[in-house]
Backbone as JSON Lines, residues from 0, in Angstrom:
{"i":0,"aa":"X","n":[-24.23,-55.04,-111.95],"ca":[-25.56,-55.41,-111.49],"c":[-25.95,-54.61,-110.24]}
{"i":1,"aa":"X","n":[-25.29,-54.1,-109.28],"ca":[-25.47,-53.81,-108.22],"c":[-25.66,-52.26,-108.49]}
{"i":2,"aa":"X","n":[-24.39,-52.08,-109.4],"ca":[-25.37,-50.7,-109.7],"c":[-26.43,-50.08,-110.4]}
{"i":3,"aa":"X","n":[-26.7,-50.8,-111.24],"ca":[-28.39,-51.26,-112.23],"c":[-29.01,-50.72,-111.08]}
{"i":4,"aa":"X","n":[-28.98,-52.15,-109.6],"ca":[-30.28,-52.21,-108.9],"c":[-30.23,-50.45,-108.12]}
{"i":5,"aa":"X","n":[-28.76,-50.25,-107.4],"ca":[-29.12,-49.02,-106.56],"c":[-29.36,-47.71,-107.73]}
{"i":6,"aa":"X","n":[-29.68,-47.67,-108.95],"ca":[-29.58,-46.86,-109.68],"c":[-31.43,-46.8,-109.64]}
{"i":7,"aa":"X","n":[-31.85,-47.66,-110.12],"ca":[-33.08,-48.26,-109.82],"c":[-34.1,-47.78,-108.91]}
{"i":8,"aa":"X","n":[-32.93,-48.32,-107.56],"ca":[-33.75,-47.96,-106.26],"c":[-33.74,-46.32,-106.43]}
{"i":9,"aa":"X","n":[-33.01,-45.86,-106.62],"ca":[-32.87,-44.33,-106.38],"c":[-34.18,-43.61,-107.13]}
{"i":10,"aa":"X","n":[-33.72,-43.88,-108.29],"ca":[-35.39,-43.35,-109.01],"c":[-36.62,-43.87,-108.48]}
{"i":11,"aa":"X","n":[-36.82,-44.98,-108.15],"ca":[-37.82,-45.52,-107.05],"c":[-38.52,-44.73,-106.13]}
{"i":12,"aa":"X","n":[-37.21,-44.07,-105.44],"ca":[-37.71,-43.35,-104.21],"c":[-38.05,-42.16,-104.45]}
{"i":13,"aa":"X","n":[-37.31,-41.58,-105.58],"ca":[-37.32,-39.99,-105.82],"c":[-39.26,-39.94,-106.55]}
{"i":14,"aa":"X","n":[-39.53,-40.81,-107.32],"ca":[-40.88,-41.36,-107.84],"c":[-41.94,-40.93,-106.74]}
{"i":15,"aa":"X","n":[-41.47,-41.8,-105.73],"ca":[-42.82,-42.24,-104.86],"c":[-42.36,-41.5,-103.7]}
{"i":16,"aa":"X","n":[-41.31,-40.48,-103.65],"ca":[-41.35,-39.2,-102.83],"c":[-42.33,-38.16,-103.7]}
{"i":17,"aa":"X","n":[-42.64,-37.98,-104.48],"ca":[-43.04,-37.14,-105.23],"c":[-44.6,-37.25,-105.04]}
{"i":18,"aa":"X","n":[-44.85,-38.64,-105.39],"ca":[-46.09,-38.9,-105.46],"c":[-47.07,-38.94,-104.17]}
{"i":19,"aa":"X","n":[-46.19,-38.89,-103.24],"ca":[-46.57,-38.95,-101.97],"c":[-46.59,-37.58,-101.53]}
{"i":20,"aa":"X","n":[-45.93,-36.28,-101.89],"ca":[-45.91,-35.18,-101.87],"c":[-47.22,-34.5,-102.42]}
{"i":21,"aa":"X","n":[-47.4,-34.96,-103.7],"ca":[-48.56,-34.47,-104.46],"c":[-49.75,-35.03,-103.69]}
{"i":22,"aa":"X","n":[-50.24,-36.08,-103.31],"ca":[-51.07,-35.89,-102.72],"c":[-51.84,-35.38,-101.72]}
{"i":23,"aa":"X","n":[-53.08,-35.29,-101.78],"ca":[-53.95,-34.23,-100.42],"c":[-54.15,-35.17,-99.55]}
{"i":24,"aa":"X","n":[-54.11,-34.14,-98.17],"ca":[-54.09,-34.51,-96.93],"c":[-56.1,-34.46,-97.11]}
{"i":25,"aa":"X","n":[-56.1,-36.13,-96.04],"ca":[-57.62,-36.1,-95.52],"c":[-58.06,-34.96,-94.83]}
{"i":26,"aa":"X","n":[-57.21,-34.19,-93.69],"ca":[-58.17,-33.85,-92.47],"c":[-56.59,-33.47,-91.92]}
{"i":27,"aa":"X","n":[-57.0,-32.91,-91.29],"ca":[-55.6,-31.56,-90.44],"c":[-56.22,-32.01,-89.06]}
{"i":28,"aa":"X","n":[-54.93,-32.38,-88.09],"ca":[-55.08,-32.94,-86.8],"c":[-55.13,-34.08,-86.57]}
{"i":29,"aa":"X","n":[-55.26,-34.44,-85.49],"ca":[-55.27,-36.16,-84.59],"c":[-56.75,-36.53,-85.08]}
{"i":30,"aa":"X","n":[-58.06,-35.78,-84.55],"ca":[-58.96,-36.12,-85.19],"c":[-59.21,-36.63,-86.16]}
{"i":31,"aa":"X","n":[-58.51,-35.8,-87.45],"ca":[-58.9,-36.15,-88.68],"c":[-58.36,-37.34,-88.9]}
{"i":32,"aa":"X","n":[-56.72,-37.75,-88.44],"ca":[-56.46,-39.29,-88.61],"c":[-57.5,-40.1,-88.21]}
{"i":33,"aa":"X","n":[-57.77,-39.85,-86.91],"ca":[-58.72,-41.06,-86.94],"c":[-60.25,-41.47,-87.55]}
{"i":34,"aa":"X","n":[-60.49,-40.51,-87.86],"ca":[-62.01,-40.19,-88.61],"c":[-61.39,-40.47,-89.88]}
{"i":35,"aa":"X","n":[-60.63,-39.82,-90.23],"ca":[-59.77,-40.35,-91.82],"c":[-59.63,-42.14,-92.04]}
{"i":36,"aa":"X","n":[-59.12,-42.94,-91.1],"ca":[-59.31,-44.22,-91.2],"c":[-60.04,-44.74,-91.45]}
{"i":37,"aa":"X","n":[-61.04,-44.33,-90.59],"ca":[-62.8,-44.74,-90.37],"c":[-63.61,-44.71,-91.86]}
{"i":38,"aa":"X","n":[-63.28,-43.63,-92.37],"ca":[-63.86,-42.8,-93.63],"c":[-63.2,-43.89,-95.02]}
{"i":39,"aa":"X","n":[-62.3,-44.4,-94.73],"ca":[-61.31,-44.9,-95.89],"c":[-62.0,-46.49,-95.77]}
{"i":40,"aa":"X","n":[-62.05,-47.02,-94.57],"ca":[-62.38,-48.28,-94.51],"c":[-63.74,-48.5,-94.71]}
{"i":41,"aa":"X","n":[-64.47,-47.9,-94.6],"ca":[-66.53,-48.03,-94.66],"c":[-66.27,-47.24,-96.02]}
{"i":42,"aa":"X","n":[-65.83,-46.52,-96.78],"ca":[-65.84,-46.27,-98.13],"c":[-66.99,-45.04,-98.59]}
{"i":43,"aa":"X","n":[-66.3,-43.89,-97.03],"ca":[-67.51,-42.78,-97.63],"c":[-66.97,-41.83,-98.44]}
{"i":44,"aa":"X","n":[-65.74,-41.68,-99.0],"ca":[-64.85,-41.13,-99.3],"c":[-64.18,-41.69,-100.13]}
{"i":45,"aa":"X","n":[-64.72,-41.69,-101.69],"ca":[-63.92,-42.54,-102.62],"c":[-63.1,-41.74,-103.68]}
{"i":46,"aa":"X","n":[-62.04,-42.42,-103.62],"ca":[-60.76,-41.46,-104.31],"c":[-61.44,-41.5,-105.63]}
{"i":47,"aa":"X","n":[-60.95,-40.54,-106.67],"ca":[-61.12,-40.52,-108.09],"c":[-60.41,-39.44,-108.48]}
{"i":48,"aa":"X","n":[-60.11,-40.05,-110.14],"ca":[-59.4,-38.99,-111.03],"c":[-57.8,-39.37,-110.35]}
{"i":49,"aa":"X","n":[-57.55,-37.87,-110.48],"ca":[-55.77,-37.9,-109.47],"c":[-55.22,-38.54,-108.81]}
{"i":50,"aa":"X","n":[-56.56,-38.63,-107.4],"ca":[-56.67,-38.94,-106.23],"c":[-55.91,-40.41,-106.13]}
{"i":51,"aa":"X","n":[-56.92,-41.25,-106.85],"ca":[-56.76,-42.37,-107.68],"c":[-55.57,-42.81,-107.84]}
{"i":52,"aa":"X","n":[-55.4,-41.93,-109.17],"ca":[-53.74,-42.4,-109.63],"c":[-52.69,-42.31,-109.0]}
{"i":53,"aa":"X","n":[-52.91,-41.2,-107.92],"ca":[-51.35,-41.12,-106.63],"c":[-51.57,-42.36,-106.19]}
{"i":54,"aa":"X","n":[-52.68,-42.58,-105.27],"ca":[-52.91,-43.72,-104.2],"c":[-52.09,-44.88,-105.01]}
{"i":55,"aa":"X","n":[-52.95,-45.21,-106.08],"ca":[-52.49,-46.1,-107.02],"c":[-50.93,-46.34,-106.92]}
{"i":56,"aa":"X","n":[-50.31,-44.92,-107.54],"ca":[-48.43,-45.18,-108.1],"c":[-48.06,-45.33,-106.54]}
{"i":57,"aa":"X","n":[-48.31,-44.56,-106.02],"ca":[-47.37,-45.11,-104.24],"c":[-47.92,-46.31,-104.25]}
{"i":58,"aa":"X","n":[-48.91,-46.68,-104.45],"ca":[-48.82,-48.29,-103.64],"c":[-47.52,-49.29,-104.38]}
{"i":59,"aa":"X","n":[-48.2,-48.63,-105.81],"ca":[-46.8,-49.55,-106.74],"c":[-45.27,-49.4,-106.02]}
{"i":60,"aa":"X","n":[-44.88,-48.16,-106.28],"ca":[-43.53,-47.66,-106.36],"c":[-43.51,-47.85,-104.59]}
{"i":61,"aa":"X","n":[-43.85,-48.18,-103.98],"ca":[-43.96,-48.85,-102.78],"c":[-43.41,-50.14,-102.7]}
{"i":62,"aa":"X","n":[-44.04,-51.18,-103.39],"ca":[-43.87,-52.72,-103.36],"c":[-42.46,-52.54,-104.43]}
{"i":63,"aa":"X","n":[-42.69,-52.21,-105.2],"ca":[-41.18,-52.15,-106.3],"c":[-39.81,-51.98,-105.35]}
{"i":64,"aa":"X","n":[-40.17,-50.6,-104.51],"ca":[-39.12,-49.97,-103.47],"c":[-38.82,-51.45,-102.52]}
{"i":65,"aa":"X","n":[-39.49,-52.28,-102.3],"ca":[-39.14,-53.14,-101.19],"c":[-38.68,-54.1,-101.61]}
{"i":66,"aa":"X","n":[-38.89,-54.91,-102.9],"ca":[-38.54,-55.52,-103.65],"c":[-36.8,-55.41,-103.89]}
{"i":67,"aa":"X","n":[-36.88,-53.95,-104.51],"ca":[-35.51,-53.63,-104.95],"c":[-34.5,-53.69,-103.93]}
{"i":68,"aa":"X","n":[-35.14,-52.68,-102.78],"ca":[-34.53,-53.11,-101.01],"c":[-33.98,-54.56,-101.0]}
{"i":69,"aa":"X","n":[-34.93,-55.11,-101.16],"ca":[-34.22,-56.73,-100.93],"c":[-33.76,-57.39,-101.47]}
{"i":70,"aa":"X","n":[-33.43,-57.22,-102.86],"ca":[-32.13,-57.65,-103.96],"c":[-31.18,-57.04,-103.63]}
{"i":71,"aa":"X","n":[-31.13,-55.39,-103.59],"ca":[-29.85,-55.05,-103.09],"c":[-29.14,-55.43,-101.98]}
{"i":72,"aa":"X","n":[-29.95,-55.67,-100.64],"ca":[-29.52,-56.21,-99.35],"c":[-29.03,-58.02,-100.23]}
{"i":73,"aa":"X","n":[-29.72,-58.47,-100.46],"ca":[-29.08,-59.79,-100.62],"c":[-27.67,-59.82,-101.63]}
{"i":74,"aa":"X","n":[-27.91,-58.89,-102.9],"ca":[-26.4,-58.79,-103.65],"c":[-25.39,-58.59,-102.83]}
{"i":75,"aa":"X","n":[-25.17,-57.29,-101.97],"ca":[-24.29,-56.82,-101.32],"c":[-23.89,-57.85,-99.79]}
């Protein structure tokens, strides 16, 4: 069982390293973070297509990753 889960976790991360790789950067610099926030939360800047589907799988393979984190911490 324990190795199911860290077998699991591993593809997990290698997933949503990837997916997090593939996606585009808002804005290059300190500026752009913060104008990037701004832009994401008032909704002038709406993901689509790709965009979409990365945001999307990291959020998943995100919550899955923490999930799995915390079965394995509790098995072991």
């Amino acid at each position: 069982m324990v190795t199911l889960i860290n077998t699991l976790l591993i593809i997990d991360t290698i997933v949503m390293i990837a997916l997090i790789v593939l996606q585009s950067g808002t804005s290059a610099g300190l500026s752009g973070a913060i104008s990037g926030g701004a832009e994401q939360l008032f909704g002038k800047r709406k993901a689509r297509g790709m965009d979409l589907f990365l945001h999307r799988g990291t959020i998943v393979t995100a919550v899955i990753f923490f999930i799995l984190a915390f079965i394995s911490a509790y098995i072991v």
